[in-house]
N, C-alpha and C positions, 0 to 999 in steps of 0.2 A: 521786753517788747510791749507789755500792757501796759508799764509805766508811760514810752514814750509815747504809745496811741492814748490815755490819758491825759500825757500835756500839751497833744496839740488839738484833742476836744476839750478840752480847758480852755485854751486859746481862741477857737471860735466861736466855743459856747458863752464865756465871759463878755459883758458891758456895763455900759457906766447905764444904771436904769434911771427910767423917768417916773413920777409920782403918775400913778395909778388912776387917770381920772376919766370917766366913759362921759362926764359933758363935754370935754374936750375933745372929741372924737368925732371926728367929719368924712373921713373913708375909711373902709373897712374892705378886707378881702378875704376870701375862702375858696378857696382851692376843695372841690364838687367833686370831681373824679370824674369816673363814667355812669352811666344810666343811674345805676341801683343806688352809687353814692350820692347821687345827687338827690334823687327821691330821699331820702331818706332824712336829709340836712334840709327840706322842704318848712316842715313847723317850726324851724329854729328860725329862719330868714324870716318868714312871716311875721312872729313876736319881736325880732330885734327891730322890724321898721315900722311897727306899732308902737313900741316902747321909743322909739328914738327915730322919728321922721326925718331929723333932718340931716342923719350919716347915709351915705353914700355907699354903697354896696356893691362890689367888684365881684364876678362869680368866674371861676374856669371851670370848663365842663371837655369832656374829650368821649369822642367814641358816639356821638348824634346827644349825646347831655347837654350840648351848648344849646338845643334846640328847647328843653325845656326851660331853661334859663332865659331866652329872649322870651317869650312867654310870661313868665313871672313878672306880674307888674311890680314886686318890691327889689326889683332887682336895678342898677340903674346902668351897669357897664356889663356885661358879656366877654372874655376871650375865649374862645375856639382855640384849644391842642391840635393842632393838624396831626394828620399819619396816625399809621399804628406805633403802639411802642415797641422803641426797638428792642429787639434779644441780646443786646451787645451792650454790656454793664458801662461801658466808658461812653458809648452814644448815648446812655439817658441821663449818664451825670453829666455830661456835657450841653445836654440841652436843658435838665434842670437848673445847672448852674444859668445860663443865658438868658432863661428867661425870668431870673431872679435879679438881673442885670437891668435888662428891658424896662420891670415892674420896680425899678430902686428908689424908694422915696416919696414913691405914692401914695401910700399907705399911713394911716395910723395907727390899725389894730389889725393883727392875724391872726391864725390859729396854730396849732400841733399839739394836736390830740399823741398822737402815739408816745410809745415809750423808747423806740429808736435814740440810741448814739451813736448813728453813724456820721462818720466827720462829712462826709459829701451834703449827710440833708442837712448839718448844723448848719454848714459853710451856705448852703444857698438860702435858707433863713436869715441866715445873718447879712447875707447881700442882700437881701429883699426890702432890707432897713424898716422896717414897719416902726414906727413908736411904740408901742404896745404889742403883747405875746401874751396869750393865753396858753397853758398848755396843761398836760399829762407828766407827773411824774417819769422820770429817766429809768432804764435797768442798772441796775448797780453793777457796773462791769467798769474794767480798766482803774479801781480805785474810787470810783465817781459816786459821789452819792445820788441818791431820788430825786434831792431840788435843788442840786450844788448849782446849777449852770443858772445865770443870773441873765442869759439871755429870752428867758422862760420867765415875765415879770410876775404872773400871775397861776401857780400852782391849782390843779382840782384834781382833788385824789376820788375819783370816781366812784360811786355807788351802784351804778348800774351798766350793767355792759351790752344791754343791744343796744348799736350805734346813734338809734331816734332820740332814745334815752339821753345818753352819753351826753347828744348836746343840747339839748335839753337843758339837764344840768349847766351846762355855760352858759345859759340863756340865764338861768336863777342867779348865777358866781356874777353876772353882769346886772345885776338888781333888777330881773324878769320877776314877775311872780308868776308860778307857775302850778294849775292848776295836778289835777291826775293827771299822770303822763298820757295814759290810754286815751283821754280825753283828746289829742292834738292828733289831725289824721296830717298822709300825707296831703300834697298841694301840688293839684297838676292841673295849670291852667291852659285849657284848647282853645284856639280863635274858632271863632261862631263859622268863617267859611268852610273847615273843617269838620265841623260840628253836621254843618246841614249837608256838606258831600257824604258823609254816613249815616247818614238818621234812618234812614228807611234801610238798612242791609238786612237785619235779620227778621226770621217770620218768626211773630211772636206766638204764634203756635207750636213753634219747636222749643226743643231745651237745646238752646246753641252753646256748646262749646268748644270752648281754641285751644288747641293741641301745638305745645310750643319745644318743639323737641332740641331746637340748639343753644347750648350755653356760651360762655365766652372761650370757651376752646374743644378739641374734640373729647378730651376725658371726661367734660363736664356737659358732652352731648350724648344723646340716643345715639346709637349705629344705624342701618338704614334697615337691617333688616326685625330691630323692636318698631321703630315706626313702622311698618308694615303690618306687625303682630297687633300694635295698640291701636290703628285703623282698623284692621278687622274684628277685633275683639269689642272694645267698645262700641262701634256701628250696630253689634249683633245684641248689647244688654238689653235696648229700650228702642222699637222703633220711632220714639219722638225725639230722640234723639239726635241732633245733626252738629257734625262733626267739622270744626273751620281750622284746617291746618295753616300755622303761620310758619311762613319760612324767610329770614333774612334773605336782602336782592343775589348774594353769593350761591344759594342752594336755592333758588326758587324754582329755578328751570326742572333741578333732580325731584326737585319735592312733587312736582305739578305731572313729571311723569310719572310715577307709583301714584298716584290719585287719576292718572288714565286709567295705568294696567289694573288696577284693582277695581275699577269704574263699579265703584259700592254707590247706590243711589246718594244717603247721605251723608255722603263724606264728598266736601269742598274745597278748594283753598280759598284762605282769608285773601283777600285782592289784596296787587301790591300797594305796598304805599313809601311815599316819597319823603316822607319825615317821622321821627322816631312819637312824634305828638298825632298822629293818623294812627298808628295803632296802640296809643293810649284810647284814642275815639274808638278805635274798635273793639279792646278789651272793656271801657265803658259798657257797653251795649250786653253781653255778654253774659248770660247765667253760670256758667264754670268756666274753669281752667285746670287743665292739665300742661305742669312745663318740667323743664328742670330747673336748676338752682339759678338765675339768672335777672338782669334787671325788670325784665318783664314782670316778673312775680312782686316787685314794687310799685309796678306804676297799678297791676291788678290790684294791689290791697289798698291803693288811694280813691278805687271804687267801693271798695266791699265788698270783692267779688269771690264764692267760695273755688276754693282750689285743693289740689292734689298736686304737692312738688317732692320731686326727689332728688334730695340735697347730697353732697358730700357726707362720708362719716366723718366729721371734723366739729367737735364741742365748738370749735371758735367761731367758726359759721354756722351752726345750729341756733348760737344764742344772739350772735350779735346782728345777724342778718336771717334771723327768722320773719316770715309774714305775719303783717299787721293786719291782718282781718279777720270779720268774727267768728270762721268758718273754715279751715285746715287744716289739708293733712299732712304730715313729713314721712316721706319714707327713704331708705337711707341702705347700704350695703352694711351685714353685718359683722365686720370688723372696721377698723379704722384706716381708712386710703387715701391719708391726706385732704387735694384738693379736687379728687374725680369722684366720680358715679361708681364705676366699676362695680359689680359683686350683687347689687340690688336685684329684688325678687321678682319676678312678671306678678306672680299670681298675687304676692301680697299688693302688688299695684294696682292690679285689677279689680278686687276685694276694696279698698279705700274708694278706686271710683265707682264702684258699683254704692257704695253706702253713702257717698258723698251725692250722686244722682239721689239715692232715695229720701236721704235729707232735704233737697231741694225743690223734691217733688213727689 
């Protein structure tokens, strides 16, 4: 069975390549993801259309990401992923395959970072026709070596693993020079109408922080009765303290009642807002954050804003999507639980926000 799943990722993985040349290269496309992914891939967009004005720059974005991408002045095309993704393995290879279809021959140059051999992403890579492929070394499964697939023109066997870094690195493998990594923040650019619809929200008399309790599923969320605990609790450390809960438009209604019943003078909700670049402008504004593991925590550290997150116990999202700013804390359940929250400590949470307020103030 490994042989034949071998010879038919041979088969799609294999092409006749082209000589390797980035002056020849006039469109480009990168596949962004959602919020976090796409922050993240921010300093690499920047240097590639510094270094090379006159490639063309294709971005997808899914999940309100497409909104920081139109945004990006180095950006020149935008697609929008409509829907959530589906839970049904045949419904996302079917729309990946399609829209590899759509996108056939647009391209000159793309990416694949990962180490994936699975025949679904080879096959929609290889419909996508790009001339040029950067990527990640393969898993050695099915017989396959690291750089056997020759649909991968250009190999970077990686040296650093949080994802800023990562490509980074492709930005150097594409004759970038590149300074300290730590030196390139991320790049979240807000239209000024938004800018001035929030400019005046917080009183700069307080120490305002946004309390960001949902992640991209409910494992990777507060329950409603810690938010309840971490309003009352931290409203009670410091009364300059004023507390801005942010809630996606799905839970806004639930969030805005327990911020009745509890009716703590300072504790508010953050106003809604209508594009995922309005609470970039709000986390802008902002002296702390508390959230959990979520894009949020990206677009905060393209401010520099200190924070208290509590991530998965997961080494792989510890290191490759940790925050990039000069000032946080991680706290984490103490065993290992995959991709949730589950297990973490009130009091140790409590404790980081209580020393992260005194740091700041």
């Amino acid at each position: 069975m490994n042989s034949l799943k071998g010879f038919f990722i041979r088969k799609v993985g294999n092409k006749k390549s082209h000589p390797f040349d980035l002056n020849a290269v006039k469109t480009l496309y990168i596949k962004c993801g959602r919020i976090g992914d796409t922050v993240v891939k921010t300093p690499f967009i920047k240097l590639i259309k510094e270094k090379y004005p006159h490639i063309e720059i294709t971005a997808c974005g899914v999940g309100g990401a497409e909104k920081i991408l139109e945004a990006n002045p180095y950006i020149t095309n935008v697609i929008a992923s409509k829907g959530e993704k589906s839970k049904i393995r045949f419904v996302r290879i079917i729309k990946d395959l399609a829209h590899s279809l759509r996108e056939r021959g647009k391209y000159d140059l793309c990416f694949n970072l990962g180490n994936s051999v699975n025949f679904f992403k080879l096959l929609s890579l290889r419909l996508l026709k790009a001339k040029l492929i950067i990527g990640g070394p393969k898993l050695e499964k099915y017989g396959l070596k690291s750089t056997e697939l020759t649909l991968i023109n250009r190999y970077i066997h990686f040296t650093q693993r949080h994802s800023c870094y990562k490509w980074l690195e492709v930005a150097e493998h594409m004759d970038i020079e590149v300074d300290s990594y730590d030196k390139y923040r991320y790049d979240i650019h807000i239209p000024e109408e938004i800018q001035v619809k929030h400019r005046d929200y917080y009183n700069d008399k307080e120490i305002n922080l946004v309390f960001n309790f949902r992640g991209s599923s409910d494992r990777k969320s507060l329950p409603w009765e810690d938010v309840e605990y971490f309003l009352r609790e931290i409203s009670e450390v410091d009364q300059r303290v004023c507390l801005h809960l942010m809630a996606p438009p799905l839970f806004y209604c639930e969030a805005e009642k327990i911020i009745k019943k509890l009716n703590i003078k300072n504790v508010r909700m953050l106003p809604k807002t209508e594009s995922i670049l309005e609470a970039a402008e709000l986390l802008k504004g902002a002296d702390m954050l508390f959230s959990v593991d979520t894009g949020v925590v990206h677009m905060a550290s393209a401010f520099d804003i200190p924070m208290v997150v509590i991530y998965p116990n997961n080494p792989d999202t510890l290191v490759e999507y940790s925050p990039r700013c000069s000032n946080f804390k991680i706290i984490t359940a103490p065993e290992y639980t995959g991709n949730n929250i589950e297990g973490y400590n009130l009091d140790e949470v409590m404790t980081n926000i209580q020393e992260m307020l005194n740091f700041i103030h």
